[in-house]
C-alpha positions in Angstrom: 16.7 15.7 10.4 14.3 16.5 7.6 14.7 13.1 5.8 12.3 10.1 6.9 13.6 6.9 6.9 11.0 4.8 5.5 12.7 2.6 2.8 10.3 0.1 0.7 11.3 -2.6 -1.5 10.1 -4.6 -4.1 10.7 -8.3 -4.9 10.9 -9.0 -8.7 12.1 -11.8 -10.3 14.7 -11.3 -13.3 13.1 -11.4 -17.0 14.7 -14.2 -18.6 16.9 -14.0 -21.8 14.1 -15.1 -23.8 12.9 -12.9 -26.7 8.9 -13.0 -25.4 8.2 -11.5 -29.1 8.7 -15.1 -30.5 5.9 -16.5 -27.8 3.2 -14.7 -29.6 3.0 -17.0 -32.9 0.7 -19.5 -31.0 -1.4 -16.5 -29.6 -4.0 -16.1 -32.2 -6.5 -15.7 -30.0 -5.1 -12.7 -28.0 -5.0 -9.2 -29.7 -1.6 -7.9 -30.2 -2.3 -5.0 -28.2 -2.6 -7.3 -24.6 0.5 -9.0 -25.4 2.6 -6.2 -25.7 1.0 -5.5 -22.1 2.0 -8.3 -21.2 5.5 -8.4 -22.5 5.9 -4.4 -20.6 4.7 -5.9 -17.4 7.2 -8.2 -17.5 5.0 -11.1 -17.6 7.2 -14.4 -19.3 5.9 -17.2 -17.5 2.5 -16.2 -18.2 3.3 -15.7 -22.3 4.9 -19.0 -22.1 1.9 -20.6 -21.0 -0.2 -19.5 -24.6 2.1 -22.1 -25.7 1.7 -25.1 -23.1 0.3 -28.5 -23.8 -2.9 -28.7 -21.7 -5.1 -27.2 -23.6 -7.4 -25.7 -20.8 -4.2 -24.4 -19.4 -3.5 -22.3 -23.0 -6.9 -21.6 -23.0 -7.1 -19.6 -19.2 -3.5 -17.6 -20.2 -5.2 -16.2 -23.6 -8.2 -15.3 -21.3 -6.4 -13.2 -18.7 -4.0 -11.9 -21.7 -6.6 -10.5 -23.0 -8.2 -9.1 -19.5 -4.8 -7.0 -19.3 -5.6 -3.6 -19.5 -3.4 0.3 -18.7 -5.1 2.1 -15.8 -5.5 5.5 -15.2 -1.7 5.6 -13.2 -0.5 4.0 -16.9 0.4 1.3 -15.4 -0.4 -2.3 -16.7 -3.3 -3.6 -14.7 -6.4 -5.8 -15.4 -9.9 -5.4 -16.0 -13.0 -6.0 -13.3 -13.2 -9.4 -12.6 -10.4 -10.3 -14.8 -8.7 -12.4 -12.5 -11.2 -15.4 -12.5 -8.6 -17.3 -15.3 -5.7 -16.9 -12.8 -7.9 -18.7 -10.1 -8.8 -21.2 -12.6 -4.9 -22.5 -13.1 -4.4 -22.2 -9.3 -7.1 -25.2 -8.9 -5.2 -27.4 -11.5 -2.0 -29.8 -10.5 -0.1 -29.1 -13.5 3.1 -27.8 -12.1 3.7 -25.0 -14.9 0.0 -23.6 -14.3 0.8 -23.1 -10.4 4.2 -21.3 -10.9 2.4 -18.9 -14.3 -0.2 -18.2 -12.1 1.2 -17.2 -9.2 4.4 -15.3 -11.4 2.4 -13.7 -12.8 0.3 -12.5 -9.5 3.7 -11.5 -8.2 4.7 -9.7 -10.9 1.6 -7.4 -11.1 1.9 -6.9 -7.3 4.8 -5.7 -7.8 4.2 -3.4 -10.8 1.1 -1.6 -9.9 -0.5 -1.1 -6.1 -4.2 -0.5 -7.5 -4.4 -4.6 -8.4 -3.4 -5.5 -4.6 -7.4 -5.2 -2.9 -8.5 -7.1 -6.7 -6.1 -10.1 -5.8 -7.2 -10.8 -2.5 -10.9 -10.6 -3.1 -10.9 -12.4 -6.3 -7.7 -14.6 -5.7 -8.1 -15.3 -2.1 -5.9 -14.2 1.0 -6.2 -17.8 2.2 -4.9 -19.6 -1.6 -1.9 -17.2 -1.3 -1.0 -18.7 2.4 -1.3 -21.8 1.7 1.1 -21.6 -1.2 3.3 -20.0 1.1 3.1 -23.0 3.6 3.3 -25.0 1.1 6.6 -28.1 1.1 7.1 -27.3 -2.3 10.1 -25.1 -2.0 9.4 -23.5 -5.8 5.7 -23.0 -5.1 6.6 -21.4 -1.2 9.4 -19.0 -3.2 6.4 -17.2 -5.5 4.1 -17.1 -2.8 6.3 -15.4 -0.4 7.3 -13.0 -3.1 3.6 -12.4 -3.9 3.1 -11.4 0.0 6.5 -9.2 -0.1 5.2 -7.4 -3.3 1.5 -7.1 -1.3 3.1 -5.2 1.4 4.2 -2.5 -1.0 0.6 -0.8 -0.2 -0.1 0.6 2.9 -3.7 -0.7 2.7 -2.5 -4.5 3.2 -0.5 -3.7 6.3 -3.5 -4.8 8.7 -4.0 -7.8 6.6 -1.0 -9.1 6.7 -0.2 -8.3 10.2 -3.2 -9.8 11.7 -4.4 -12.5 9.2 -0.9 -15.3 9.9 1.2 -13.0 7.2 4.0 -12.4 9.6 3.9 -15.6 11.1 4.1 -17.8 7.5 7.2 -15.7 6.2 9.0 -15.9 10.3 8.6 -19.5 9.5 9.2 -19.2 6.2 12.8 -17.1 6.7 14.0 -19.3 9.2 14.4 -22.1 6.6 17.7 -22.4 4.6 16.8 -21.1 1.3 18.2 -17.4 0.0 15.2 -16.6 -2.0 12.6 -17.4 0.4 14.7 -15.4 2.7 14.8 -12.3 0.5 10.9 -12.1 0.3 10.3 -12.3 4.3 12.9 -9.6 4.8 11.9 -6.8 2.0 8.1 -8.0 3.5 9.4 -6.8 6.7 11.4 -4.0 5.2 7.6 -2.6 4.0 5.6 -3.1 6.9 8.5 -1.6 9.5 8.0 1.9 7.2 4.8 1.7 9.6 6.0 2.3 13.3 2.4 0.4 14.3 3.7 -2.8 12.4 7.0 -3.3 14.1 5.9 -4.8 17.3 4.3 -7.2 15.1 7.6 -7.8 13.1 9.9 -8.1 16.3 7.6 -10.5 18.3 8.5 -14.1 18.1 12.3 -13.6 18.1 12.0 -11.2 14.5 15.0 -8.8 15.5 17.3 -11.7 16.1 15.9 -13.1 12.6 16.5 -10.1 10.6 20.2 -9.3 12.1 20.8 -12.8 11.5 20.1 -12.3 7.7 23.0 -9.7 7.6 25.4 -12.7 8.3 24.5 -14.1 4.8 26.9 -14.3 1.5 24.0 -12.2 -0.4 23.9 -8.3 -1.1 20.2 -8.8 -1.9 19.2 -10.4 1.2 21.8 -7.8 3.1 20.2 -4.8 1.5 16.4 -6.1 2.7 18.1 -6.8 5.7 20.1 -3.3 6.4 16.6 -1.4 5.0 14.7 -3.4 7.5 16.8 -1.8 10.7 16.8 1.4 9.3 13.0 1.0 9.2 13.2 -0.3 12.9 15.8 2.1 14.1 14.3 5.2 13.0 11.9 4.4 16.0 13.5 5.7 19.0 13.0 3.1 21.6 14.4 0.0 19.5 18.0 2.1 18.7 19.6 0.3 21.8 17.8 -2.8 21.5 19.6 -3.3 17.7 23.0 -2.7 19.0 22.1 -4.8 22.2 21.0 -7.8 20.0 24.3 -7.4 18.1 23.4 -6.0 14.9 26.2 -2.7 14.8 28.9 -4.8 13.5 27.3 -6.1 10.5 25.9 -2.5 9.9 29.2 -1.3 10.2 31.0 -3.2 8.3 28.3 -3.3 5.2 29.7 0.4 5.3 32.4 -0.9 3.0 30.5 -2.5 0.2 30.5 -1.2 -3.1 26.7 -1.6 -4.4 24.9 1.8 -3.8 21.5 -0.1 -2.6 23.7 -1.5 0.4 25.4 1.5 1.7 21.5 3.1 1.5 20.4 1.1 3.7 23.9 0.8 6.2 24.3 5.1 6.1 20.7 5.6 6.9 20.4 2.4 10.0 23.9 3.9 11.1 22.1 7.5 11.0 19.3 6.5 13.0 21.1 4.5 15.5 23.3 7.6 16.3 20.6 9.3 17.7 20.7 7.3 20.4 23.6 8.7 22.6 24.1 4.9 24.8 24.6 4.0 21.5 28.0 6.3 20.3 30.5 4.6 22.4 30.1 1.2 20.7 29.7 3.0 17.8 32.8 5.0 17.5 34.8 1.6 19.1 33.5 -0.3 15.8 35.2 2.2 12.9 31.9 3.6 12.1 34.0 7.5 12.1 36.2 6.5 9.8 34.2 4.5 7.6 31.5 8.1 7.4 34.7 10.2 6.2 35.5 7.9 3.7 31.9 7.8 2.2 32.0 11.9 3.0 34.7 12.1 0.6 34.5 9.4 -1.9 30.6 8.8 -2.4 29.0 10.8 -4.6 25.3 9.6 -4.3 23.3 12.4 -2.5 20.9 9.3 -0.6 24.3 8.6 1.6 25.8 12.0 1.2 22.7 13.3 3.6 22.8 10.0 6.0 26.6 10.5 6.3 25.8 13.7 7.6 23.3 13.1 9.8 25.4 10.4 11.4 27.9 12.3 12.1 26.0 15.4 13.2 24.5 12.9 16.1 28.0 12.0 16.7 29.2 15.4 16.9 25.9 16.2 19.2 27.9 14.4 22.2 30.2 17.3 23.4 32.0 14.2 25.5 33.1 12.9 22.1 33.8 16.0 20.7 37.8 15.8 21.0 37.1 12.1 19.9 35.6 12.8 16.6 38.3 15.4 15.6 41.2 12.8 16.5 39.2 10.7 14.1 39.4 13.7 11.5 35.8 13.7 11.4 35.7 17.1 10.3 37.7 15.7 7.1 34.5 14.0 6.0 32.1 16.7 6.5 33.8 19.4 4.4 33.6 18.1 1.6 29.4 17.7 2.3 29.0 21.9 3.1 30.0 22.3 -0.4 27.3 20.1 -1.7 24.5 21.2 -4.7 22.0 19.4 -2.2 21.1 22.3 0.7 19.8 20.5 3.2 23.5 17.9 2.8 25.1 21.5 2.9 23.0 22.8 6.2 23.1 19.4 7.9 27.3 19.4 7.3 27.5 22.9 8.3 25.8 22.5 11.8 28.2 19.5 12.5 30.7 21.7 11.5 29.6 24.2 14.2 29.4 21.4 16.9 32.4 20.5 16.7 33.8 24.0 16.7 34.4 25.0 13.2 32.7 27.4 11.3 32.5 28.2 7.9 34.6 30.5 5.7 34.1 34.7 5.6 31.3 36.0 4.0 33.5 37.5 1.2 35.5 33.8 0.6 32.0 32.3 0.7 30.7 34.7 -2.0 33.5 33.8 -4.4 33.1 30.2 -3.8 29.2 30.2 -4.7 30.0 32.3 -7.6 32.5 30.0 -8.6 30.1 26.9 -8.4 27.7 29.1 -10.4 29.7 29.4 -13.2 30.6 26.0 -12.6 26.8 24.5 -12.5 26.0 26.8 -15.6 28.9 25.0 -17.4 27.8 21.7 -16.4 24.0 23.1 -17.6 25.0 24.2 -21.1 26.7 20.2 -21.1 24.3 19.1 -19.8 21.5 20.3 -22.6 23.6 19.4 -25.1 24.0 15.8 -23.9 20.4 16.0 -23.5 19.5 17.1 -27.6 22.3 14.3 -28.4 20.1 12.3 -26.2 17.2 13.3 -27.6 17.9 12.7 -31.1 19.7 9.7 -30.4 16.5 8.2 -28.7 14.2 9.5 -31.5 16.3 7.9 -33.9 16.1 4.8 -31.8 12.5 5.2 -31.6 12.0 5.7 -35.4 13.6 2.4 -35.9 11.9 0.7 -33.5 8.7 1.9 -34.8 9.6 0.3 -38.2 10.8 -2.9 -37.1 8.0 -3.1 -35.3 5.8 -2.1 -38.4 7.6 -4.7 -40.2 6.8 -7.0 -37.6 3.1 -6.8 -37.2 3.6 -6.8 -41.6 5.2 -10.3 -40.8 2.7 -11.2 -38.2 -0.7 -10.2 -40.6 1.0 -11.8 -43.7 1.8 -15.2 -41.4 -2.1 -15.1 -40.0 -3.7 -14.5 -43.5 -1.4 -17.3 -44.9 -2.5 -19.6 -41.5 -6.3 -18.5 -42.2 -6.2 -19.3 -45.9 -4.6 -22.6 -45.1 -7.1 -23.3 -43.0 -9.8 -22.7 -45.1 -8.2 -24.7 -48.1 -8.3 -27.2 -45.3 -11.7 -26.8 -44.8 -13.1 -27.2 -47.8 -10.7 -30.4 -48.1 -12.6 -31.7 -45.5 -15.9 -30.6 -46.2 -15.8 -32.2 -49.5 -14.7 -35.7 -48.1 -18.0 -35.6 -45.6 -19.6 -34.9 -48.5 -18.0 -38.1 -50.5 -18.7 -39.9 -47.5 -22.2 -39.2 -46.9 -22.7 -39.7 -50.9 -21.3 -43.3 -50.6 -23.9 -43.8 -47.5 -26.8 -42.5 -49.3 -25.8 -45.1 -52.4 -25.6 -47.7 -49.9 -28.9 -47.1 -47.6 -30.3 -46.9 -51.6 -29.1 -50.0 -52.8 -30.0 -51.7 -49.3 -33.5 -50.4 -49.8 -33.4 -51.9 -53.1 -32.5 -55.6 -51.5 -34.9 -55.2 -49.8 -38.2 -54.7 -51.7 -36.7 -57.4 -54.0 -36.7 -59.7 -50.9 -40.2 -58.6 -49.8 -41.7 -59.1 -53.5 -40.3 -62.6 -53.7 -41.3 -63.2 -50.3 -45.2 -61.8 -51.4 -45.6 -64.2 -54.2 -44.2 -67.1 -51.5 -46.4 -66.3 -49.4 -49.7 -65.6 -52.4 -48.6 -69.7 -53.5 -48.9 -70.7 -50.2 -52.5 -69.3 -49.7 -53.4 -71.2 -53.2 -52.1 -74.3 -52.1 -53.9 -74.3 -48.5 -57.2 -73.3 -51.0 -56.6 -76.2 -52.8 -56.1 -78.7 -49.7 -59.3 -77.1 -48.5 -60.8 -78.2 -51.7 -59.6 -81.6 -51.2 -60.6 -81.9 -47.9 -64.4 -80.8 -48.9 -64.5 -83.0 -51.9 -63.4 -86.2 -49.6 -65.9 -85.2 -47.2 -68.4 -85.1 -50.2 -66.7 -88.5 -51.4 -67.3 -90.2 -47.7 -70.9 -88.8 -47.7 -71.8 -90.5 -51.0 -70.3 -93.7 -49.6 -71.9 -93.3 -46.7 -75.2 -93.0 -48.6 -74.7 -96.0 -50.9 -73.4 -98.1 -47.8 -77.2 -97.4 -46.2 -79.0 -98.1 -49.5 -77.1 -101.2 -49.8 -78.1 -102.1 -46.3 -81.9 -101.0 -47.4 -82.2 -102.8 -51.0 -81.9 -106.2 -51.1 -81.7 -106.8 -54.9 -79.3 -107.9 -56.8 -79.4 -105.6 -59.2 -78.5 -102.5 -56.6 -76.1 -104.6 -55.2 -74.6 -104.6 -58.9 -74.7 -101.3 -59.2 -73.8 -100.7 -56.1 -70.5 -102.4 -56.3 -70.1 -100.4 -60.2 -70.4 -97.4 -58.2 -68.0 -98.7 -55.5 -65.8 -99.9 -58.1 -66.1 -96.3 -59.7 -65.5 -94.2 -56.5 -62.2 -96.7 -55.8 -61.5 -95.4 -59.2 -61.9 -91.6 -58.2 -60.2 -92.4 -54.8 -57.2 -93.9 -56.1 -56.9 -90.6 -58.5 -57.5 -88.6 -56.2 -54.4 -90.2 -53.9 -52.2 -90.2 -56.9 -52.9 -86.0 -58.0 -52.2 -85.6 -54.2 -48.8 -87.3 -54.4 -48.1 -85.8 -57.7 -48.8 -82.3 -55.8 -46.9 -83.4 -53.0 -44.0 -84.1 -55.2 -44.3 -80.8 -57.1 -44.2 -78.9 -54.1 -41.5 -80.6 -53.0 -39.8 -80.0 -55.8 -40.7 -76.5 -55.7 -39.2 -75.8 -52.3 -36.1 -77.6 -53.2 -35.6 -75.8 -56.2 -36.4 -72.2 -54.4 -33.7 -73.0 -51.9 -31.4 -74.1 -54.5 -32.2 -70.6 -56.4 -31.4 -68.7 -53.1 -28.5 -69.7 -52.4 -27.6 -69.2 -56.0 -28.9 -66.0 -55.6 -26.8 -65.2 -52.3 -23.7 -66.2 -54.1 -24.5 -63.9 -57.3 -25.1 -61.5 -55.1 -22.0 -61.5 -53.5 -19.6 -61.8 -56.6 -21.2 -60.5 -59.3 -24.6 -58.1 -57.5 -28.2 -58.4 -58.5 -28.0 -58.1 -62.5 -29.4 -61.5 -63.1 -32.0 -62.1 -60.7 -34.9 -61.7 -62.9 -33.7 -63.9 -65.1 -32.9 -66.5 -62.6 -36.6 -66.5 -61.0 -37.9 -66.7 -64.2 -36.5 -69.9 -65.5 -36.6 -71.4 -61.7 -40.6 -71.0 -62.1 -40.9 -72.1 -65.9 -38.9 -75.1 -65.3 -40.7 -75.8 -61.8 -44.3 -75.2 -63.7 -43.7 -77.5 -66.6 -42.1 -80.3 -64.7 -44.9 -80.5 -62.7 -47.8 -80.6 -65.4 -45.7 -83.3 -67.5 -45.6 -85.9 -64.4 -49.6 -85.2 -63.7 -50.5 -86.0 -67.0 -48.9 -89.0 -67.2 -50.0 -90.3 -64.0 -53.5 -89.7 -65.0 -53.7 -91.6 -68.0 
């Protein structure tokens, strides 16, 4: 058998309907060239996070828009260090973050092989298990996905063999959700393409898990399931242990189905389990002949053309079967394979054939029959070039089209962003000139404040320039009673030292004078008593009348109001002295 039977398979989720064109009107930040990369890789959830609420959220998914990049294989990949915005969203609770992030690290597993050693080292082997352990059943789908896709490269086997891989998706297949189910199987599918991983895979009760998966209503987990055996039977001492375990019947019967990825998988775990001859008994007891003719003759796909053949060349190996297989009309089924465009279906039909005892037409029937199909396959040539140049010009018509409509969008797109920038900029300047409004209203303000101000001080200056006169004048006072007592004093002592009468006359004048003088003085002291007084009732009345002008009609007449406060206050006062006086 020339044919290996090493089947990998990857775990994609299904694009939604969604045009992911119309996500990009809120990506102005992202250049149009990253978000068709991301819209080829398939990335949705990811392009509907440029539009999510939280604005860090938006913020990280145009960052790692951008870090998408096409490497050397073509393939969409991303730049050095480019995943530090996916391991941003991974550390917020938001729901939507968790699941874009980790969609989107699924995705680009899946995609391209060269990102797998980036997203453990810069994602974290240990954030993507515990997603996977995680109680959240969305969150533990993704992650399991995200490990299936991982063991796409050969280069992760050890890791995820060794570091609790294996172990989180046994636990995580034995619970009763499909699509959790369908990651741990095409997981195990990958790393069984390895004969050094299966140990690893069948420890812990793993056979009896993945034959238990073919029991399920689901041709996607069946396929994983049927790819996974044929991985694990085309290693020689596990063919009996499959059939043992009870596996055959499902793998027989999955012969029937009609989806081509399902009998890939059946024809090639059928083929390898045929080369075990403990095995053809059981084998033969289940259908499994008659099923092979009927794929012999009907199927057309050269995948289960070549397993169909095998099988039944291993069958036909077993000379104790030999009468067996020919009741069964085994031979039936592998014509119609020696005349097959394929060689090796034709040599592998040919030598089953032979076991069995029939051999192949004379040389002269076999020359005729190989120049028929010559004709025949440069007939189906000449059709086929001309289907191709219909093809052809059908797809460069295609292509012309959707190289204008998509001129027409990126037209659309420019037009909307110049109109969006030139809207913003009218909005600018509408805002910049009401700051500028505002900060002239403040300036008027602090000025007019300022002006209050130095109004106040000045009136409080010449307040305070009356009240230094008046404590000059009481110090006056003061030193002219002093000189007053000192003169009594003095005539008090010459009384006391001349006798006379006359001095005491004169004496007594002078006493009768400085009475006089006293009882002037005491009455220009009351009188400037009263004035002042008056002065400080009038300056409060003036105040407040001032406050209230102020407030209703502002400061227009305040000059005039202190002037005819202190006129009024000025000649009051020098009318009452006078009077007094005389």
């Amino acid at each position: 058998m020339k044919r290996g039977g090493t089947l990998k398979l990857k775990t994609l989720r299904r694009p939604g309907v969604k045009d992911l064109s119309s996500m990009f009107d809120e990506a102005v930040n992202v250049q149009d060239e990253h978000l068709h990369y991301a819209e080829e890789a398939g990335l949705e959830q990811l392009l509907e996070l440029l539009n999510a609420q939280h604005p860090k959220v938006r913020a990280l998914a145009e960052n790692f828009v951008s870090n998408l990049e096409r490497d050397d294989t073509g393939e969409v990949g991303v730049c050095p260090e480019g995943w530090a915005p996916i391991k941003d969203m991974l550390k917020y609770k938001n729901m939507e973050a968790q699941m874009g992030a980790l969609w989107t690290i699924a995705i680009l597993a899946g995609n391209n092989e060269n990102v797998h050693i980036d997203i453990i080292d810069e994602i974290g082997w240990s954030t993507i298990l515990s997603r996977a352990k995680s109680k959240v059943v969305d969150l533990k789908r993704v992650a399991c996905t995200i490990i299936a896709n991982l063991s796409l490269s050969d280069d992760m086997h050890e890791l995820l063999t060794q570091e609790d891989g294996v172990a989180v998706l046994k636990f995580a297949g034995r619970e009763n959700d499909i699509k959790v189910k369908r990651a741990a199987c095409n997981a195990f599918a990958n790393l069984c393409s390895v004969e050094e991983n299966v140990p690893a895979i069948l420890e812990d009760n793993g056979l009896d898990l993945i034959i238990s998966f073919l029991g399920e209503n689901d041709e996607e987990l069946t396929t994983a399931a049927l790819h996974c055996l044929a991985n694990i039977a085309n290693i020689p001492e596990y063919r009996r242990l499959i059939v043992e375990r009870g596996g055959l019947e499902n793998i027989i019967n999955a012969l029937d189905s009609k989806n081509i990825m399902v009998l890939k998988g059946a024809s090639t775990a059928v083929a390898h389990l045929a080369l075990e001859q403990q095995n053809h008994q059981e084998m033969i007891d289940a259908g499994t002949v008659e099923k092979l003719v009927y794929l012999g003759r009907k199927c057309k796909n050269d995948e289960v053309q070549y397993r169909v053949a095998c099988a039944l060349d291993a069958l036909a190996s077993n000379q104790d079967l030999k009468q067996e297989l020919k009741s069964r009309k085994a031979p039936d089924g592998l014509k119609p394979l020696t005349r097959s465009k394929d060689p090796e279906i034709k040599e592998v039909a040919i030598a089953a054939l032979a076991k069995l005892g029939i051999h192949a037409k004379s040389k002269l029937q076999e020359q005729e029959r190989l120049e028929r199909e010559r004709l025949e396959r440069e007939a189906q040539e000449r059709a086929r070039l001309e289907r191709e140049a219909q093809e052809r010009a059908r797809l460069e018509r295609e292509a012309q089209e959707r190289a204008r409509l998509e001129q027409e969008a990126q037209e659309r797109a420019r037009r909307e962003k110049l109109q969006r920038e030139q809207a913003q900029a009218q909005q600018e300047a509408k805002e910049a000139q009401r700051r500028a409004a505002i900060e002239q209203r403040k300036l008027e303000a602090e000025r007019k404040r300022q002006e209050r101000s130095q109004a106040q001080n000045d009136k409080l200056s010449k307040i305070e320039a009356r009240k230094r006169a008046m404590e000059e004048k009481k110090r006056q006072r003061a030193a002219e009673l002093d000189r007053q007592q000192a003169i009594r004093d003095r005539i008090e002592k010459q009384k006391r030292e001349k006798g006379n009468h006359q001095y005491n006359r004169n004496l007594e004048a002078e006493e009768r004078m400085l009475q006089k003088q006293q009882k002037e003085n005491q009455a220009r002291l009351e009188w400037e008593k009263k004035k002042r007084e008056e002065e400080e009732r009038k300056k409060q009345q003036q105040q407040q009348q001032q406050q209230q002008q102020q407030q209703q009609q502002g400061y227009g007449n305040q000059g005039y109001a202190e002037g005819y406060g202190e006129g009024y206050g000025e000649g009051y006062g020098e009318g009452y002295g006078y009077g007094y006086g005389n």
